[in-house]
C-alpha positions as MATLAB code, in Angstrom:
seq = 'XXXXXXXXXXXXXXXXXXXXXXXXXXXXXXXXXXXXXXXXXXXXXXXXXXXXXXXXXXXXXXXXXXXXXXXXXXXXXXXXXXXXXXXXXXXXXXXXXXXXXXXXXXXXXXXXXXXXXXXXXXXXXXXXXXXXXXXXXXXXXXXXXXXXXXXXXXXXXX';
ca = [
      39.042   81.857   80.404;
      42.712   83.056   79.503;
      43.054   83.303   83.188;
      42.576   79.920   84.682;
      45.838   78.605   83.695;
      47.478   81.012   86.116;
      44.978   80.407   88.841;
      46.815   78.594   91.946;
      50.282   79.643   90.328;
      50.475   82.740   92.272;
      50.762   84.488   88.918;
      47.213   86.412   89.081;
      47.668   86.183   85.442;
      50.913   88.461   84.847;
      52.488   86.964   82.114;
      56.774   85.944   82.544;
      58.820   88.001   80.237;
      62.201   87.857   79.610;
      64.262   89.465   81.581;
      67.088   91.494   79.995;
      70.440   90.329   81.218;
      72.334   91.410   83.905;
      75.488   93.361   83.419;
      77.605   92.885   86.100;
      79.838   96.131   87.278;
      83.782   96.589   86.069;
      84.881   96.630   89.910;
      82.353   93.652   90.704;
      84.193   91.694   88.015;
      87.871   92.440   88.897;
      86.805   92.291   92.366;
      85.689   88.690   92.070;
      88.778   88.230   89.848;
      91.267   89.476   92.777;
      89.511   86.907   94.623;
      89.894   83.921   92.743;
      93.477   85.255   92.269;
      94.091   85.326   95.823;
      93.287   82.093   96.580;
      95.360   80.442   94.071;
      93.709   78.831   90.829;
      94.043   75.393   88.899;
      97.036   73.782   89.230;
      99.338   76.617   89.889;
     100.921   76.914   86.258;
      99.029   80.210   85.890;
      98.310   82.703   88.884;
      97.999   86.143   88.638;
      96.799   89.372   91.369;
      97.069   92.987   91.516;
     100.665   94.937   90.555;
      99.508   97.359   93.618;
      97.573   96.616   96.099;
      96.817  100.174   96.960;
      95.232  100.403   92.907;
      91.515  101.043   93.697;
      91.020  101.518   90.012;
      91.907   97.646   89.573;
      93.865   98.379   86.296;
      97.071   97.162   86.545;
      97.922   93.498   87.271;
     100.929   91.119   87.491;
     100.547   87.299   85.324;
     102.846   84.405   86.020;
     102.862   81.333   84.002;
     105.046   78.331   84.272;
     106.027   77.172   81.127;
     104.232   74.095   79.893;
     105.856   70.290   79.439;
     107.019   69.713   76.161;
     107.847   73.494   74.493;
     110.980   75.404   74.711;
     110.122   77.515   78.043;
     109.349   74.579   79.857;
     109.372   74.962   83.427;
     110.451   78.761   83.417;
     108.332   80.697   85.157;
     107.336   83.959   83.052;
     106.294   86.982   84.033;
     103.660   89.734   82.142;
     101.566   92.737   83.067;
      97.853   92.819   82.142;
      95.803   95.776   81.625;
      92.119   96.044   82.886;
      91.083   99.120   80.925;
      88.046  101.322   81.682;
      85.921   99.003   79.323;
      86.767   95.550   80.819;
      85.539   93.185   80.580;
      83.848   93.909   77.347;
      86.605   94.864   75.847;
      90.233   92.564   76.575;
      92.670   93.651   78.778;
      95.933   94.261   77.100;
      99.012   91.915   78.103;
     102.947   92.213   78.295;
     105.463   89.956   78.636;
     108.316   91.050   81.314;
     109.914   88.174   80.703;
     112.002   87.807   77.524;
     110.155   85.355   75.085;
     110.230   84.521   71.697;
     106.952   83.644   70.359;
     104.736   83.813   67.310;
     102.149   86.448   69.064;
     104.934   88.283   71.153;
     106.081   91.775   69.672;
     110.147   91.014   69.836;
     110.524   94.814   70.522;
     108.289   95.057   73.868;
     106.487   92.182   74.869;
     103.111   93.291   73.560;
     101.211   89.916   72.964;
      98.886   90.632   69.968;
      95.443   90.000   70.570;
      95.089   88.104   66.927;
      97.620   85.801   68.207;
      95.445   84.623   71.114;
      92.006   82.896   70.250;
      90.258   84.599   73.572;
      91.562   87.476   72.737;
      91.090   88.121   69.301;
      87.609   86.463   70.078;
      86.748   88.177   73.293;
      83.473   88.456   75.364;
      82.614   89.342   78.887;
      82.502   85.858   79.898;
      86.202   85.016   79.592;
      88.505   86.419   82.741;
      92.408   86.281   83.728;
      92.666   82.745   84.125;
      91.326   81.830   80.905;
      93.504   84.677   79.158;
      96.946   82.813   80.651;
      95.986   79.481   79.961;
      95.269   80.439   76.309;
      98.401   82.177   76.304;
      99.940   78.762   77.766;
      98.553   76.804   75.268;
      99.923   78.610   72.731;
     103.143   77.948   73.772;
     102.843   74.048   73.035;
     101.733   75.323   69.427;
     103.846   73.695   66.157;
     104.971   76.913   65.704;
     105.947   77.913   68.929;
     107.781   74.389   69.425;
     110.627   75.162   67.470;
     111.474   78.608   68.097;
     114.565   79.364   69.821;
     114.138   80.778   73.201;
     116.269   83.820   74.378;
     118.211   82.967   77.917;
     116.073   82.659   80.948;
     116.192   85.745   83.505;
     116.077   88.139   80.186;
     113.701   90.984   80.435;
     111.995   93.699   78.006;
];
């Protein structure tokens, strides 16, 4: 019978079905993120942890990343402010450079990185997280067309 196949399986016949997948909480995922933050990630060329640590809404975070070997903001360490919005992490935080840089996907006015400039963000999915953002953004540094580009003097701010 149809049956037998499940006999001794503990199955009593109920057939496996896919599960749907599990969608993990905003708070879970930024708290998880603060975590990994905390206790220092990779190398140390990218690190990054809450602006506040009062924020329980987990919005509003500080980025460091040391420029990379080889481009014009090599070895400066830069600063920028991400934004965890309400719909994080299916939708991609936004990001800001503090520190003064001149770059292909850095608004020159503010700092706003533009997502189309950054293939995680332009590209984003729920799977990607902080770390990944500023290595991306690292990465693109060490781009041909970032190479060249004249960098403004280090300590300058938007």
């Amino acid at each position: 019978s149809r049956n037998q196949g499940a006999r001794g399986t503990g199955l009593s016949g109920c057939s496996l079905m896919a599960q749907p997948p599990v969608i993990v909480p905003r708070n879970f995922v930024l708290l998880d993120e603060l975590e990994r933050g905390e206790k220092g990630i990779g190398d140390g060329q990218v690190s990054y942890g809450l602006a506040n640590g009062e924020d329980m809404t987990l919005t509003t975070w500080n980025g460091m990343i040391v420029g990379p070997h080889g481009s014009p903001l090599e070895g400066r360490i830069l600063s920028l402010v991400i934004t965890c919005g309400e719909q994080y992490p299916d939708r991609p935080p936004t990001v800001k450079f503090s520190s003064r840089v001149n770059l292909s996907y850095v608004d020159q006015n503010n700092g706003n990185v533009e997502p189309r400039g950054i293939a995680c963000l332009a590209n984003w999915n729920r799977a990607y997280n902080l770390e990944r953002l500023l290595k991306d953004i690292q990465r693109e540094m060490c781009s041909q067309q970032n190479r060249r580009q004249p960098q403004p003097p280090e300590g300058s701010n938007y």
